[in-house]
N, C-alpha and C positions, 0 to 999 in steps of 0.2 A: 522469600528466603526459606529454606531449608531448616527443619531440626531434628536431630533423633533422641528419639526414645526408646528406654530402654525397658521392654518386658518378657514378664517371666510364664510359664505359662508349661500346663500338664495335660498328660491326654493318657486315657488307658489303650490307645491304637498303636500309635504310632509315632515318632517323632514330627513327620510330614505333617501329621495329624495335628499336634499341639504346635506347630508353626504357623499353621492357617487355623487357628484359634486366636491367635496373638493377632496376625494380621487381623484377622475379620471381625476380632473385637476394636481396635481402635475406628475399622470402616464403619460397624456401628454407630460408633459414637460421632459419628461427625468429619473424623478426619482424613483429609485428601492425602492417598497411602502414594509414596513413588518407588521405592525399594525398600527392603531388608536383607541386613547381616545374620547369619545364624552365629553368634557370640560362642555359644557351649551347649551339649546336650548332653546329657547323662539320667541315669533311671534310678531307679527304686525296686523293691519286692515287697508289698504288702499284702499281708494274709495268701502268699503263694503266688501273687496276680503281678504283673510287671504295671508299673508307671512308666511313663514315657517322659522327664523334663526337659527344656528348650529355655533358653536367653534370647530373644531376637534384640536388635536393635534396628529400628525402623523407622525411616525417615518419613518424615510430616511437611506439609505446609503449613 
């Protein structure tokens, strides 16, 4: 069976970037990745530098 999870996750590259952060953190930890939703992205500007942030929802075994 199937469950998603839902993470949040930043990157100063790129959005791409902080999506495959989010995935490749949960691959870390153990769990068997089968797809992800990109939920929302949107940024920031700290000290002149852009942040990248991302919502994925990602489905698990």
């Amino acid at each position: 069976m199937l469950r998603m999870i839902s993470v949040a996750e930043t990157s100063d590259l790129s959005f791409s970037d902080a999506v495959q952060k989010a995935v490749k953190g949960l691959i870390d930890k153990g769990e068997k990745v089968h797809f992800f939703v990109l939920q929302e992205q949107r940024g920031s500007v700290k000290n002149g530098k852009l942040e990248y942030q991302v919502i994925v929802e990602i489905s698990v075994e």
